[in-house]
N, C-alpha and C positions, 0 to 999 in steps of 0.2 A: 380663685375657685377652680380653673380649668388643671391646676395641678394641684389642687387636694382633692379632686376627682381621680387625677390617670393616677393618682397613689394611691385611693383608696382601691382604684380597680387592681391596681398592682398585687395590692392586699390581699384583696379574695380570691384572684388567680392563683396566688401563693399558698395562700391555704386551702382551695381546692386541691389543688396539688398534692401537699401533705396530705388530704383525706384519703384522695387513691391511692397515694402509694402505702398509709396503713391498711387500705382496703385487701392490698392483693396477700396472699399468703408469703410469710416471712419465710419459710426453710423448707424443707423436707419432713416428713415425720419418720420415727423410727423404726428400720426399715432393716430388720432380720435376713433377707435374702440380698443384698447388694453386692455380692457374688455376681451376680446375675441380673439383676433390678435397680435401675437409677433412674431417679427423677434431676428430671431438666427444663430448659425452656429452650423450644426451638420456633422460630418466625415469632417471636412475640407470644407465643401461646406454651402452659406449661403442657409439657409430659412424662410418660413413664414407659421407660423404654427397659424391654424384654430381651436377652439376649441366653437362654438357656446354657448353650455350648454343646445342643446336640449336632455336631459334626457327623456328616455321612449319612443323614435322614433326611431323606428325599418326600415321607408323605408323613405331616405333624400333625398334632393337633394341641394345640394350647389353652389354656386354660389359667385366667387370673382371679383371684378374689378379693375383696376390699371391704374395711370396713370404714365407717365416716358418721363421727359424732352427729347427735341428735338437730346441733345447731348448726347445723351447715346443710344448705341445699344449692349445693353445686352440681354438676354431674358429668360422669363415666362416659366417652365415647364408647365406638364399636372400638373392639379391637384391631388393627389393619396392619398389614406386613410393614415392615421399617427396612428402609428411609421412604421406600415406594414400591410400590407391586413390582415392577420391572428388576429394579435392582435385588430387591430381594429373593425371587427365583431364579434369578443369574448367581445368587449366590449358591443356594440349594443345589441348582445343577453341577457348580462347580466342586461343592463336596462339606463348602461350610455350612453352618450352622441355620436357622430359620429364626428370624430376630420379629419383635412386633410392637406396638405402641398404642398408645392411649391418647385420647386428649383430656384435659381438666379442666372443665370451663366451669365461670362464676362460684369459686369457692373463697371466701373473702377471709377467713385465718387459719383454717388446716386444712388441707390435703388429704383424701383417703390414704390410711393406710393398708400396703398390701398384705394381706394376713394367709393365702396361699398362693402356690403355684403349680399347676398339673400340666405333663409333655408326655404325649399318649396313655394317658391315663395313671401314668406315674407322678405322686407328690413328692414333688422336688424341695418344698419349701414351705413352711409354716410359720404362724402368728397366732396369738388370742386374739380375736375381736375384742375393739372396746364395747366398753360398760355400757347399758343403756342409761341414756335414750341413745339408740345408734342404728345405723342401718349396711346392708353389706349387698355389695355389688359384684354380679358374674360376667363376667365375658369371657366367650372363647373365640377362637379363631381356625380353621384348617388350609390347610397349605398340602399342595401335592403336585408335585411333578412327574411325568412319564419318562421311559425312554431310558437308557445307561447314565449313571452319572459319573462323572468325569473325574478322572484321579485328581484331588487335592494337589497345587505346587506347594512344597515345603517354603519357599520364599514367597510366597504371591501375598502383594499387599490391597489392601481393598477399601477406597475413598471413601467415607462418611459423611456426612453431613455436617455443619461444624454447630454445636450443641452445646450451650451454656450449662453447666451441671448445677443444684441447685444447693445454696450452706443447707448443713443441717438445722433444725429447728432451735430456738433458745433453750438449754439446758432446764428452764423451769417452767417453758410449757412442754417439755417431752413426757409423757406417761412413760411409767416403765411396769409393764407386766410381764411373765414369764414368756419366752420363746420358745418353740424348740426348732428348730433345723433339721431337717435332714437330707444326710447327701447325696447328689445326683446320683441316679445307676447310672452303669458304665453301659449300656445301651437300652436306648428306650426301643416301645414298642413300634410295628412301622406295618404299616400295608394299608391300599384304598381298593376296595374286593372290587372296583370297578375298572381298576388300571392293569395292565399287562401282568404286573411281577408283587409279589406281596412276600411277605417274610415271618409273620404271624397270623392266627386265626383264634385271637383274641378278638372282643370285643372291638371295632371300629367306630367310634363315638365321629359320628361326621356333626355334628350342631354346631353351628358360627357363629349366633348372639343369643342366651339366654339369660332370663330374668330368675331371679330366685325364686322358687315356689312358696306360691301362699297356704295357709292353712287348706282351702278348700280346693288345692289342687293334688293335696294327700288323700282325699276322704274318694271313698270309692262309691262309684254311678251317679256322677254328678255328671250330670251334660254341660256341655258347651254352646254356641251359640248354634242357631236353627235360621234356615232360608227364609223369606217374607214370599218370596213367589207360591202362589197358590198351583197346586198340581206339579210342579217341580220334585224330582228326587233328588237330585246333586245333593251332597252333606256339606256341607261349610267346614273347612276344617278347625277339627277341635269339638265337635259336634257331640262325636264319640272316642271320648281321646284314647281308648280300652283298644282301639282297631287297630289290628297289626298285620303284616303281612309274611307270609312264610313265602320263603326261598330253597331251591335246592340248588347245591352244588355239583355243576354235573362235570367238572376237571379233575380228576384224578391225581394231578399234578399238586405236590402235596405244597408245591411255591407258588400256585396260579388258585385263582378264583373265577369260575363263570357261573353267572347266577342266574337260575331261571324261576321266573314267578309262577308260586304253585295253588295256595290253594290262602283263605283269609283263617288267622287268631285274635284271639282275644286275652289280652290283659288281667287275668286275674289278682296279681299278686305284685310283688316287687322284681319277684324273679322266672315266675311261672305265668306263662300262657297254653289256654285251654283252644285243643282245634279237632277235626277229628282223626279217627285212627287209620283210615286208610291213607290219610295225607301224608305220615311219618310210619308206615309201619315197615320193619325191615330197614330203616335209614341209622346210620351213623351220627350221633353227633357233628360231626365234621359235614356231613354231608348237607348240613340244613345250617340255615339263618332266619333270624326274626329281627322284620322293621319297624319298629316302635316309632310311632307318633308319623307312621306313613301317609301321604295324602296323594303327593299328582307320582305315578310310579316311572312318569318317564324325566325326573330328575335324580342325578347321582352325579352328588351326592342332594339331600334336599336338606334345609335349613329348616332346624329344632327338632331332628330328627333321628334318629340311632339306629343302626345294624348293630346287632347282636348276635353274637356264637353261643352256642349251645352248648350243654355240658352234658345231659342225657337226654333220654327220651325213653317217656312212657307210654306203653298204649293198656288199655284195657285187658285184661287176662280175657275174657272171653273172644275178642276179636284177634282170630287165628288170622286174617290175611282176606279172610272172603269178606264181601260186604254184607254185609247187617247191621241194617242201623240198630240195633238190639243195642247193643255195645260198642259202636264206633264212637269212640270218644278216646283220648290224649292229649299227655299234657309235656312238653316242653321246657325242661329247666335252664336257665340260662346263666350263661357262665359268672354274669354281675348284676349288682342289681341297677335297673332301669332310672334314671333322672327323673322324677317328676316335673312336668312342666304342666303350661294350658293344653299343651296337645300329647302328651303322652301321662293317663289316670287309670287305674282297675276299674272293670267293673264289679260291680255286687254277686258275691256266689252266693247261690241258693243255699238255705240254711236246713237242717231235715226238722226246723219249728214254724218254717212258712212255710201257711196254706200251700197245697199244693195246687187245689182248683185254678184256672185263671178268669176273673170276673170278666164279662165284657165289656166292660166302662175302663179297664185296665189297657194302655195301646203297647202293643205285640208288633214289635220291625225285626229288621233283618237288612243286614247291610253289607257289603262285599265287590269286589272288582270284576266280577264275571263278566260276559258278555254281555252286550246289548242285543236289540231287538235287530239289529243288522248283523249281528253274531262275530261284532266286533268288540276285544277287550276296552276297559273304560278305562279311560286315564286317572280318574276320580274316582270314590269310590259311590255305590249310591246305594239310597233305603228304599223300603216300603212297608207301607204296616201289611200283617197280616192277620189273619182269625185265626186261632186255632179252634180245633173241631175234635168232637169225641170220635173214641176209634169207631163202634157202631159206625156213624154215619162217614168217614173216611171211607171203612169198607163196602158199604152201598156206592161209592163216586167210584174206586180203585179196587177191585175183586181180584184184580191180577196181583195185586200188593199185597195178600193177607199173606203169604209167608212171612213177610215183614213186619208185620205191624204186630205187637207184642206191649204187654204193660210197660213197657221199659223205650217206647216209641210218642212219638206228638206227631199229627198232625196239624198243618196249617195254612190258609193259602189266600190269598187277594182274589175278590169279586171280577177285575180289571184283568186276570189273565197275568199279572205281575207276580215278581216273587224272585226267588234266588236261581240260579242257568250256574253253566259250564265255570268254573274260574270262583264260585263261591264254596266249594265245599267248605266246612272247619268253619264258618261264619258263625256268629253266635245268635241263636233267638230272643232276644230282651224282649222283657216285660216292665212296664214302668209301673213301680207301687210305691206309695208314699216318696214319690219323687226325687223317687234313686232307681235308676235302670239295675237290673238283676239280668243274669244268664241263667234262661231255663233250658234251651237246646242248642244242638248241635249240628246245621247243614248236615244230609247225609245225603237221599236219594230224591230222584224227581222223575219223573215220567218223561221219556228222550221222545224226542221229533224232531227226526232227521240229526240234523247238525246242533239241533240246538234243545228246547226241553219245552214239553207241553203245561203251563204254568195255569191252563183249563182246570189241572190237576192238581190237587193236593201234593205239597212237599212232605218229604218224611224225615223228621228229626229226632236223634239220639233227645233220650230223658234225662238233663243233667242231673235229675230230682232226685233219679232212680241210682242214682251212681256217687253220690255225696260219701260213704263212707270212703272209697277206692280214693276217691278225688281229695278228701281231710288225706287220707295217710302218703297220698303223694305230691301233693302242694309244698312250696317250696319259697317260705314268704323272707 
């Protein structure tokens, strides 16, 4: 008995055995960029390891995508530099190349496959996703070092890790759908606007782990989540993923970048943001940038986020330079179009077939990085509802303001003495109707006290309502 027991145990141990090892994935799947792209196993665990060949690119940004049958629910690490942080910006400094890896955990008979690959914004490499039922997965990564990098030795050899490569998959579970490849540029893009020395004023896509967007992270004035704290302003980020921040350029140095924060936009479009016109009037494309899906402003680079170059810039024909909120209103094209994520979505432009009234059951904020009540900048950004008011009774509170107040003007202001200060202009006034936030104005003037602004007072904002045709023929979707 005691040895038809340890046999039978023998038995099951054995064929445990055989279950896991058909459990784990057989091969590789087929894999159009292996130029570049090998799947392996390193410590027991699979992955997929990244090695471009951008030599002498010191600030990267990478970018993988995948896609993974209906029946399989395994999943995609972060992306993280290969073999290890340390060795891998020892290499960058040295002149080679920026390498990076994945992990693959619990996928039990295929492996995503990799169906792109992006190195500063350039595609290096392509695949069809499979058929559905299938799902596809993003990770990026950014890499950047400071300082000279070091001439490349023509002999210098450089230790790896020692990495099991993985057989290809069995010939009659490989799909074969069409590929196409295409080949590396012979120099990608390179600059981080926050480091010493930059080399392009393209687009800086700084985001380190994104998810793919979902349907209703395309659909414009959809909010995001909201604070529980009662009386609090803070915005939770993603709140208002339409918030952006403009930057100017104030280096002249057409290889340097120094960026100073100027004034808050908003997200109209895929490619256009709406702010006002003294914020960019007289500025250069080059002179300005916009941070999409900005939240705490004292991180650089900040994660799920994008700096954006500009291509033109619009301001209103009627706004000559002087301030009047009459017409201060512009709009900003930007050189690409913006990633949708949870935290970077348009808001709703006014349409010239909505109401123009605003009902008072309708809630009116305003949100922006201005100063605080210590007349210090907020590292967050924050809201506040406000009323808006007919011009009549504006011009009974501000008599001093009727040069400015014109059909083409809104008033608005908080009970509480709250409202938009110093570092908000170009903010957008939403209105929530049928629960999709809409831009109806445009930050423009506020009533100054001392250092900071008398918020006793009514604000005064451009009418986006009044300006819809100007704004259809220079939108930029």
């Amino acid at each position: 008995m005691a040895n038809g027991a340890a046999l039978q145990q023998l038995l099951t141990l054995t064929l445990f055995g055989l279950c896991l090892r058909f459990a784990e994935p057989q091969g590789a799947p087929p894999n159009p960029c292996n130029s570049i792209f090998t799947y392996a196993r390193r410590d027991g665990r699979l992955i997929g390891h990244l090695n471009p060949g951008s030599d002498g690119v010191y600030d990267v940004n990478m970018r993988m995508v995948f896609s993974s049958r209906g029946s399989e629910s395994g999943s995609v690490s972060s992306m993280a530099p290969y073999p290890d942080k340390e060795t891998a910006f020892d290499r960058i400094r040295a002149g080679y190349s920026a390498q990076a890896f994945v992990y693959f955990d619990d996928y039990r008979e295929e492996l995503p496959k990799l169906i792109q690959v992006q190195v500063n914004g350039h595609i290096i490499c392509t695949a069809n996703k499979y058929g559905p039922p299938s799902s596809t997965s993003t990770r990026d990564l950014h890499m950047a070092v400071s300082g000279n990098l070091a001439v490349r030795p023509t002999t210098a050899t450089v230790q790896r890790p020692t990495t099991e490569l993985l057989p290809p998959m069995p010939q009659k579970q490989r799909p074969k759908p069409p590929v196409q490849v295409q080949p590396a540029p012979s120099q990608f893009s390179t600059g981080n606007p926050f480091l010493s020395k930059i080399t392009t004023r393209k687009p800086v896509v700084i985001v380190e782990t994104r998810k793919d967007p979902t349907p209703t992270e395309t659909e414009c004035g959809v909010e995001g989540f909201i604070g529980l704290q009662i009386g609090g302003e803070n915005v939770p980020r993603g709140r208002f993923p339409w918030l952006a921040a403009l930057y100017h350029d104030t280096n002249m140095d057409p290889t340097k970048i120094e960026l100073v924060y100027k004034c808050v936009t908003t997200l109209i479009s895929g490619r256009t943001v709406i702010t006002a016109a003294h914020c960019i009037y007289g500025m250069t494309p080059a002179q300005l940038r916009v941070y999409v899906g900005r939240h705490d402003v004292t991180l650089h680079p900040e994660r799920d986020a994008t700096l954006m170059a500009v291509e033109s810039v619009r301001t209103h024909p009627d706004f000559v330079g002087n301030l009047v909120p009459d017409s201060d209103v512009g709009l900003l094209v930007l050189t690409e179009h913006v990633v949708y994520n949870s935290y970077v979505r348009p808001i709703c432009l006014w349409t010239s077939s909505t109401t123009l009234g605003i009902d008072e059951s309708e809630q009116t904020a305003v949100a922006g990085w201005g100063i605080d009540s210590s007349l210090k900048p907020t590292r967050f950004p924050t809201t506040v509802n406000v009323r808006p008011v007919s011009r009549e009774e504006c011009l009974r509170e501000m008599v001093t303001a009727k040069d400015f107040l014109t059909p083409r003007t809104l008033c608005a202001g908080n009970s509480q003495g709250h409202g938009p200060c110093l570092g908000d202009s170009g903010g957008g006034l939403m209105v929530l109707r049928n629960n999709r936030w809409m831009v109806r104005g445009i930050v423009s003037l506020a009533q100054r006290a001392g250092n900071s602004c008398d918020l006793s007072r009514y604000v005064i904002y451009c009418d986006v309502a009044r300006h819809l045709s100007w704004i259809e023929q220079n939108v930029v979707r």
